[in-house]
C-alpha positions in Angstrom: 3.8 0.4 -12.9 4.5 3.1 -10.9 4.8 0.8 -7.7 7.1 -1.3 -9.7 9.3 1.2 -10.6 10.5 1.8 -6.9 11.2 -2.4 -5.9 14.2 -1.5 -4.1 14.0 1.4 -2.7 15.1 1.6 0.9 12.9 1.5 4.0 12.8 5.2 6.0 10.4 5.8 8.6 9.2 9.2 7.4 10.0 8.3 3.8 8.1 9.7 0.5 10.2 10.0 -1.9 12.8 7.2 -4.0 15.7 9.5 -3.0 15.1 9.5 0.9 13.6 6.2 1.0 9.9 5.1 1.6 7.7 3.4 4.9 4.7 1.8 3.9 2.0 4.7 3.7 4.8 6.9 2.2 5.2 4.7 -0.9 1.5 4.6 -1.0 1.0 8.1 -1.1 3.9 8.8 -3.2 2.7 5.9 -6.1 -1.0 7.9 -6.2 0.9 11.3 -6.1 2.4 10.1 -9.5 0.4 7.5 -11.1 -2.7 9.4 -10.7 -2.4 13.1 -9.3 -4.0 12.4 -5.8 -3.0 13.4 -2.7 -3.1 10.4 0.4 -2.4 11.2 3.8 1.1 9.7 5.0 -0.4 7.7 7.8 -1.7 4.4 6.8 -4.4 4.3 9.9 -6.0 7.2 7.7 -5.4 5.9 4.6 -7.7 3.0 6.0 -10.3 5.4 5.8 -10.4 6.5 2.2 -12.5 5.2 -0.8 -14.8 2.5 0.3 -14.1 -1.2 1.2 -13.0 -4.3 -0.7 -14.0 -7.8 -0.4 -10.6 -9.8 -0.2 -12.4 -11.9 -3.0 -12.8 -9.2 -5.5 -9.1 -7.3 -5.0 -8.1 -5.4 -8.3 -4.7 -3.9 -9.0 -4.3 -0.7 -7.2 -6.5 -1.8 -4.2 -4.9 -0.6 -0.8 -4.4 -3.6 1.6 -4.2 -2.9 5.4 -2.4 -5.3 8.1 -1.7 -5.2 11.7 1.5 -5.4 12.2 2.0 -3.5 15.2 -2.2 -2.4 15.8 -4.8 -2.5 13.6 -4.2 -0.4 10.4 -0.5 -0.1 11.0 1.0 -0.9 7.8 -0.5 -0.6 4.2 0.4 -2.3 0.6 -0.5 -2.1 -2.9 -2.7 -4.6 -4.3 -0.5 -5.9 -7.8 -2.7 -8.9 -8.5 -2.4 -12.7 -8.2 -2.5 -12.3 -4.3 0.6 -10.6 -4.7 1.4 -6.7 -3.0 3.9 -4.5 -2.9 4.8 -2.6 0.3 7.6 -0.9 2.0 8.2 -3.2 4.6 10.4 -2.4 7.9 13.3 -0.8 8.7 16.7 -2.8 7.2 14.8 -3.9 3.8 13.5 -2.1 1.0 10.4 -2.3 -0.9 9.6 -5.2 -2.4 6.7 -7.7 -3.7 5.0 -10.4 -0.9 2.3 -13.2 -1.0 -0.1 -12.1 1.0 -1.5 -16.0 1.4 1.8 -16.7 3.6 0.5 -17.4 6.8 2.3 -14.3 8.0 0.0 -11.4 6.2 -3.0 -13.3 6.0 -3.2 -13.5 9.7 -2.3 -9.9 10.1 -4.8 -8.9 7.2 -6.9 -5.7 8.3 -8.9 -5.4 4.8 -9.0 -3.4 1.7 -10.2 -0.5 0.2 -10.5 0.9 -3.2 -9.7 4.8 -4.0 -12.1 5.4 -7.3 -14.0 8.4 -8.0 -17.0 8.8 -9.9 -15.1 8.8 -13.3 -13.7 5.2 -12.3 -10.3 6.3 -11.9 -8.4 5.8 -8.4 -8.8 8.9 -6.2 
């Protein structure tokens, strides 16, 4: 929900916030500062490097999806479900929802990973 709540939100490199705008790992660190109290790096390469990997098969809602888009690990999403994520996507548009079985993303596709701790919440 807390992804959802910032669809709109203009694209800002640097961007963590809904008032200054997001980039892609900002709006992932600032959805887990919120929805869950934990603190992600605001660089999506180490990002890729959290929790431990998902098979595309078995995504969940909250999963963190990784493309290359410039090199590999250079942009990150939220996993919403239904092959569907949510990402702050380039300068000129705001966040917003995408199919990630368009040709476009699945060819860029990087892999997933899942931030849970030992309690089964995301961290």
């Amino acid at each position: 929900m807390q992804a959802l709540a910032v669809a709109g939100v203009p694209y800002h490199r640097g961007g963590q916030s809904p008032s200054s705008g997001f980039d892609c790992s900002g709006l992932v660190a600032h959805v887990f500062q919120e929805a869950y109290g934990i603190r992600l790096p605001h660089n999506a390469r180490a990002q890729s490097r959290l929790g431990r990997p998902v098979n595309p098969g078995r995504l969940q809602a909250g999963d963190l999806v990784f493309y290359n888009t410039e090199r590999p690990f250079s942009h990150v999403g939220i996993y919403l479900g239904e092959d569907r994520f949510i990402h702050a996507p380039r300068p000129g548009a705001s966040v917003r929802i995408e199919n990630m079985r368009t040709r476009y993303w699945e060819r860029r596709f990087d892999g997933a990973r899942r931030i849970v701790s030992k309690q089964g919440v995301p961290q």
